[in-house]
C-alpha positions in Angstrom: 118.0 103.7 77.5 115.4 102.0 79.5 116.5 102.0 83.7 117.6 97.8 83.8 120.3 99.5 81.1 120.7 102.5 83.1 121.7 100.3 86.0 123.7 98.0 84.7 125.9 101.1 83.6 125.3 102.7 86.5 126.6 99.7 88.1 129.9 98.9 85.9 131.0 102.8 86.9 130.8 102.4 90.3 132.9 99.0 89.6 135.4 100.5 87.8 135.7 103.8 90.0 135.8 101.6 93.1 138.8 99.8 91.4 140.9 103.1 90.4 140.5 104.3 93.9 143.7 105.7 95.4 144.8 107.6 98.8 143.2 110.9 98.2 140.3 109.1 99.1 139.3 111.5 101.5 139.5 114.2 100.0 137.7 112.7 97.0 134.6 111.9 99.7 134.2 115.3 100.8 133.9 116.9 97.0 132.0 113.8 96.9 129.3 114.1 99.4 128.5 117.5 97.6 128.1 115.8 94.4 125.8 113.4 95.5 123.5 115.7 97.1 124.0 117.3 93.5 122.9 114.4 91.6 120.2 113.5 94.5 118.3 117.1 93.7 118.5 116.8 89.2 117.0 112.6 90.3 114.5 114.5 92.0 113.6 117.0 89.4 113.5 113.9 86.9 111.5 112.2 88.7 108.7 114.8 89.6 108.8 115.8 85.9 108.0 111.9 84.9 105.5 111.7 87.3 103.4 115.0 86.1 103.4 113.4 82.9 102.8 109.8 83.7 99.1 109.1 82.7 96.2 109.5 85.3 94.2 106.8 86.5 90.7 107.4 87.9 89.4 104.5 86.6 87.5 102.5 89.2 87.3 99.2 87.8 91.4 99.3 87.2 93.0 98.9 90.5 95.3 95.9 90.0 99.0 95.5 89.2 99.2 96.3 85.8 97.4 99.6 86.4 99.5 100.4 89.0 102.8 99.6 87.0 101.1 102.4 84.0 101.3 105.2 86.8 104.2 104.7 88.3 107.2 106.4 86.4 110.0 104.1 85.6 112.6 106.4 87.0 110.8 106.1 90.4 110.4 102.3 90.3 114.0 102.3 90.1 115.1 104.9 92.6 113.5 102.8 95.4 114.3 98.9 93.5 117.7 100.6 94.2 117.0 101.8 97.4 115.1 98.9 98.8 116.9 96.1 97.5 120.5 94.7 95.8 121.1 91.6 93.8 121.4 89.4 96.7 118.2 90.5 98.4 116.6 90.2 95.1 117.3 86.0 95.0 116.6 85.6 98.4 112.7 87.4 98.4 110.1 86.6 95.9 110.5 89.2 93.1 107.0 89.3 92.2 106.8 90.1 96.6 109.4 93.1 96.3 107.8 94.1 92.8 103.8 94.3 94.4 105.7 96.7 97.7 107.9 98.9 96.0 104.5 99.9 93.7 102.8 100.3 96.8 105.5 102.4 97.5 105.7 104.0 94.3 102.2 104.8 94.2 102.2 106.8 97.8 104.4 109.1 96.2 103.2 110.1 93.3 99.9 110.3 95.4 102.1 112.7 97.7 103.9 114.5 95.0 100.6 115.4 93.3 99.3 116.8 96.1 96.0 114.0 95.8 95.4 115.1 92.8 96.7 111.8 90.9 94.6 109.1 92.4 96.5 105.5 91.9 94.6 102.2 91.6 96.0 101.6 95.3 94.2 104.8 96.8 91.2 104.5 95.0 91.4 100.7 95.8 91.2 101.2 99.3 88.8 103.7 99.8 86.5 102.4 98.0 86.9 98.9 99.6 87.1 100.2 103.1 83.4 101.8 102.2 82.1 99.0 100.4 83.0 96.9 103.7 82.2 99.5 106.3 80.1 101.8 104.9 82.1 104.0 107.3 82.5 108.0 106.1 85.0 108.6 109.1 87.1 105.6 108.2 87.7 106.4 104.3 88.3 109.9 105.7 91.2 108.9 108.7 92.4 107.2 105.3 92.5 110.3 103.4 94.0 111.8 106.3 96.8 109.4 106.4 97.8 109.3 102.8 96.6 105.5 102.3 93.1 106.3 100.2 90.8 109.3 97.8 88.7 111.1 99.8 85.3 110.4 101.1 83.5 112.4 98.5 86.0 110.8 95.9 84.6 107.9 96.8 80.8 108.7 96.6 81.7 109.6 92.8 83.2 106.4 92.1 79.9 104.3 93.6 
């Protein structure tokens, strides 16, 4: 099932649940809330599982959108399209606007989640851009720092 399917599903359930609702609705929250938080930790696994085994990228002359849509799982990209945006947002913004941050997005946390160890075309991007402009070592590394960029030595490999 790819995830427009899963949401679309996803989407006629919460429909139809919202329409059988009835007064033990607060009771129903509280068992709720619990479920969630259920369902929240087995997205979570999921996702971390689709990231290990999303294909690497430490290719230096691949740092554009389509390289960034190969690294990025498709159960993340949805998480936060879900979590960023609805159907209204999504006619009012430029979708190719919302598509370019939520991979930004996407791409810090499978950075994060792999402890560096999965370089994206966005981190590898900037570093090497911010040295090519700069030629600044402590710049690339407040980068690294951050989160936003490979490391400094990273980047000597990749000149």
């Amino acid at each position: 099932m790819t995830a427009e399917a899963a949401l679309q599903n996803l989407k006629k359930t919460m429909d139809d649940e919202q329409e059988s609702q009835d007064d033990t609705k607060g009771m129903r929250m509280a068992s709720c809330d619990d479920e969630i938080l259920s369902w929240l930790y087995w997205v979570s696994l999921k996702i971390k599982a689709d990231i290990r085994e999303s294909p690497r990228h430490d290719v230096m002359g691949g740092i554009d959108q389509h390289h960034a849509e190969e690294v990025v799982p498709e159960s993340l990209y949805l998480l936060l399209r879900l979590l960023c945006t609805d159907d209204d947002d999504q006619e009012n913004m430029d979708k190719q606007t919302v598509n370019t941050k939520l991979l930004s997005i996407a791409q810090d946390i499978v950075f994060l989640a792999s402890g560096g160890q999965r370089p994206t075309p966005k981190h590898i991007g900037i570093g090497v851009a911010v040295h090519q402009a700069t030629r600044s070592k402590g710049l690339v590394q407040l980068l690294h720092a951050a989160g936003h960029s490979i490391s400094y030595e990273s980047v000597q490999t990749r000149l």
